[in-house]
C-alpha positions as CSV (number, residue, x, y, z in Angstrom):
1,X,48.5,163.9,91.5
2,X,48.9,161.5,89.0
3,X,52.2,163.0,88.2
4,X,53.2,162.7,91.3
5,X,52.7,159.2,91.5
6,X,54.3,158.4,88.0
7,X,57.6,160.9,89.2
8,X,57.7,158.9,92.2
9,X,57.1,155.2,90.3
10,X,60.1,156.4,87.7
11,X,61.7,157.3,90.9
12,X,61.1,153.2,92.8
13,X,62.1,151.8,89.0
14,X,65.3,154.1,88.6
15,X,66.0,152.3,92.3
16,X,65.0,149.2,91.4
17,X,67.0,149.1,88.4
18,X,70.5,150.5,90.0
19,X,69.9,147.8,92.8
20,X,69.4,144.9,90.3
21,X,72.5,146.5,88.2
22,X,74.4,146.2,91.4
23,X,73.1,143.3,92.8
24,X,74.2,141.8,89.1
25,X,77.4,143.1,89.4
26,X,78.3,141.5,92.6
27,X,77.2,137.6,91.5
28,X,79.0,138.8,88.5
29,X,81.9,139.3,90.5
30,X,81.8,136.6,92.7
31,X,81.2,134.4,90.3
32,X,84.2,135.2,88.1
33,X,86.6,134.7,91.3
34,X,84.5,131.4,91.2
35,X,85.7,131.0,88.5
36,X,89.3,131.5,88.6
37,X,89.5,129.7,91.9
38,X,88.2,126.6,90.3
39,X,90.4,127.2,87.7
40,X,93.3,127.1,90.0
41,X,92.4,123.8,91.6
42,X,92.4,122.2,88.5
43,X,95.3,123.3,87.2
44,X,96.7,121.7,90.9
45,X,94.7,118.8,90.4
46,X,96.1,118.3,86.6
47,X,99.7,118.5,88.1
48,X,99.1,116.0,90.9
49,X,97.9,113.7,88.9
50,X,101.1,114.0,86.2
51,X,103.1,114.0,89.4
52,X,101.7,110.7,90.5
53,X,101.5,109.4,87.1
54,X,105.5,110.0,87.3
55,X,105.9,108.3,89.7
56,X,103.7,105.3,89.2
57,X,105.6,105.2,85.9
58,X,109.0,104.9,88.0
59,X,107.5,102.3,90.5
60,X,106.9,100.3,87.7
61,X,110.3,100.7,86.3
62,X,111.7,100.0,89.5
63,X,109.7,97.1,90.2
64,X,111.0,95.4,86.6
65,X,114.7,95.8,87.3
66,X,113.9,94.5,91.1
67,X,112.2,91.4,89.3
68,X,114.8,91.3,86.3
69,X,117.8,91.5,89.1
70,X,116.0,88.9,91.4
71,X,115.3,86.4,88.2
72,X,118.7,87.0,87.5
73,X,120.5,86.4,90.8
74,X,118.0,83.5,91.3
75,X,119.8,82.0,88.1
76,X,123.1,82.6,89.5
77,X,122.6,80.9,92.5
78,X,120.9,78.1,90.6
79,X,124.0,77.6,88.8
80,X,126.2,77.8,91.7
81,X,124.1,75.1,93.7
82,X,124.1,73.0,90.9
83,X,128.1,73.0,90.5
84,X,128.9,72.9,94.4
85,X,126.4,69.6,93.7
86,X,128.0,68.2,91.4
87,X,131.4,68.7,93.3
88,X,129.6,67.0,96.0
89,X,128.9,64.0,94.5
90,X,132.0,63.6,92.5
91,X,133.9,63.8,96.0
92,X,131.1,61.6,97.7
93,X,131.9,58.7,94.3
94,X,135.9,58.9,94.7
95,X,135.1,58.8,98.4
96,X,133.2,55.5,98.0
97,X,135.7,54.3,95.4
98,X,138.5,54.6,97.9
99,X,136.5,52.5,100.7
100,X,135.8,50.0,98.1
101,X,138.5,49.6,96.9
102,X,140.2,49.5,100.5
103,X,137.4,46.9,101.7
């Protein structure tokens, strides 16, 4: 009888220790596709973020010739506003030099 019993416990461990072997398989397996799938959104997270480094990197480019252009056109404009002035008041003095001088 005893024999019995320790066949049949050899038997319940042989089980046990196939199911565990399998069982540790499959989180074995599960977690190595896991794994790789995290792997895979961080490689796609990695090459968003140097795609959107790109192109804050160009927005700021961008935005510096936009300023440099507007500082420059700003200039311009300064320039011309200040010369139409000045033709201005030149034509406003000979204007009031003529009615003088006609008074």
């Amino acid at each position: 009888r005893l024999r019995e019993v320790q066949s049949s416990n050899e038997d319940t461990v042989a089980k046990l220790e196939s199911s565990i072997t399998e069982h540790a398989a499959k989180h074995e397996s599960e977690l190595s596709e896991l794994a790789d799938s995290h792997a895979e959104a961080v490689s796609r997270h990695e090459e968003e973020a140097r795609r959107v480094e790109a192109l804050v990197k160009e927005s700021k480019q961008l935005l510096k010739q936009a300023e440099d252009s507007f500082e420059e056109k700003t200039k311009t404009l300064a320039l011309e506003h200040e010369a139409r002035l000045r033709e201005v008041q030149s034509s406003n003095e000979d204007t009031v030099a003529k009615l003088e001088s006609s008074i």
